[in-house]
C-alpha positions in Angstrom: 122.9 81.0 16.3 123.1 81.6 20.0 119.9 80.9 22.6 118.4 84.6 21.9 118.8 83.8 18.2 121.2 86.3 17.2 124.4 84.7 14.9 127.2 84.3 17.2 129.8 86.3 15.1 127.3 89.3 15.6 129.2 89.9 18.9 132.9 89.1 18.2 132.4 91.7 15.2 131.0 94.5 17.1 133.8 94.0 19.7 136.5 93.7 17.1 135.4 96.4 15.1 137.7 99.8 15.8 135.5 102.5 15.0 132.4 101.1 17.1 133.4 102.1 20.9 132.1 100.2 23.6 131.1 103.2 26.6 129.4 104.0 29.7 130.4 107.2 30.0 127.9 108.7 27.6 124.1 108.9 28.2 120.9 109.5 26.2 118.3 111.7 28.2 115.0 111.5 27.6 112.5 114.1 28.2 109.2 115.7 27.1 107.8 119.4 26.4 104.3 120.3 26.3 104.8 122.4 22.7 107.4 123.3 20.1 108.1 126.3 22.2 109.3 125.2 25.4 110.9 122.1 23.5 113.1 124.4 21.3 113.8 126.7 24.6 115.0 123.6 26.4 117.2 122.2 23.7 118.8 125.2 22.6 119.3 126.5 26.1 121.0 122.4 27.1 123.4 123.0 24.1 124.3 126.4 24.3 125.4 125.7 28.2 127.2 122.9 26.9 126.0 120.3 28.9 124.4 118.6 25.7 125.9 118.0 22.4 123.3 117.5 20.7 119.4 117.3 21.2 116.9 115.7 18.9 113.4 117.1 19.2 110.2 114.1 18.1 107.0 116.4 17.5 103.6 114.7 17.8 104.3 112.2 20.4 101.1 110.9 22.3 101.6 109.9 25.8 99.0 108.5 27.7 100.0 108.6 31.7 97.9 108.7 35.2 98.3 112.1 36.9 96.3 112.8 40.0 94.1 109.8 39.7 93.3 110.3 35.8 94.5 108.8 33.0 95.4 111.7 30.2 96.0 111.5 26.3 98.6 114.2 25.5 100.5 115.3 22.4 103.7 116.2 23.6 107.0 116.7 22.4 110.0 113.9 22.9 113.5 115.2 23.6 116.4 112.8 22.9 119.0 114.5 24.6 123.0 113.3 24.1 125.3 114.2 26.9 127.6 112.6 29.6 127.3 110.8 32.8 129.8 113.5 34.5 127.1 116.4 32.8 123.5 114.5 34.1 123.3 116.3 37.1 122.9 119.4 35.3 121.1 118.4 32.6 118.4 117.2 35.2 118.8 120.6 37.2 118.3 122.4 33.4 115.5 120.2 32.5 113.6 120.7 36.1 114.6 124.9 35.9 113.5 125.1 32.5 110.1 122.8 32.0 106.3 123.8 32.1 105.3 120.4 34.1 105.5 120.2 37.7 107.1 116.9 37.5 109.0 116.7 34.3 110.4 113.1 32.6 114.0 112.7 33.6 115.2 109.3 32.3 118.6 108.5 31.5 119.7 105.6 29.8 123.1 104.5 29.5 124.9 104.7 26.3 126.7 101.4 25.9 128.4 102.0 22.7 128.4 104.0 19.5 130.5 105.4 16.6 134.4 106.3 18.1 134.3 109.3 16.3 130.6 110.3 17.1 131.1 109.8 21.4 134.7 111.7 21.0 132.6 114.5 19.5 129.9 114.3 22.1 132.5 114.4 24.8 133.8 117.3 23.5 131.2 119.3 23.0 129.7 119.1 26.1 132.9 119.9 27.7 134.9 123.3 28.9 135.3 125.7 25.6 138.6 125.6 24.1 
């Protein structure tokens, strides 16, 4: 066991293993929609330029966040979106173009590894057509 508790071998496997990839290069945006509408409008519009490979839509989120001095309890709708570091830029300027909220949730969180043949898919599909 190391200090955090985790077996030791749990990180020499994941390392050694050949079809887990170890990457920076790909990144998971988050962002939010106020309904099934705009959410299906975003995601469809981020894959269809190609700047996302795929995008997962969560209905029935609750976020609870202070805007303009009050806290609010919204349902909204989570978007996990898949794309690359090289494609972020867009995706932000897609997202911001696209959303209902005048300051929409642009996170991006660094993909630090995954399934070889999964990221090679997600790099090509959110690159130039063949």
């Amino acid at each position: 066991m190391t200090a955090s508790g985790a077996p030791a071998m749990l990180g020499r496997l994941l390392v050694k293993r050949p079809e887990f990839r170890l990457s920076a290069e790909h990144v998971l945006v988050l962002t939010t929609c106020g309904n099934a509408r705009d959410a299906g409008n975003l995601a469809e519009t981020l894959v269809d330029r190609r700047l996302a490979a795929c995008v997962n839509r969560v209905e029935g989120v609750v976020s609870t966040y202070r805007w303009q001095a009050a806290v609010h309890n919204e349902r909204e709708v989570l978007l996990l979106i898949k794309t690359t570091s090289a494609r972020l830029k867009e995706v932000e300027s897609s997202i911001k173009e696209l959303s209902g909220y005048e300051l929409p949730e642009v996170l991006a969180v660094p993909i630090h590894g995954g399934s070889s043949e999964y990221l090679k898919w997600l790099t090509t599909s959110v690159g130039p057509e063949d």
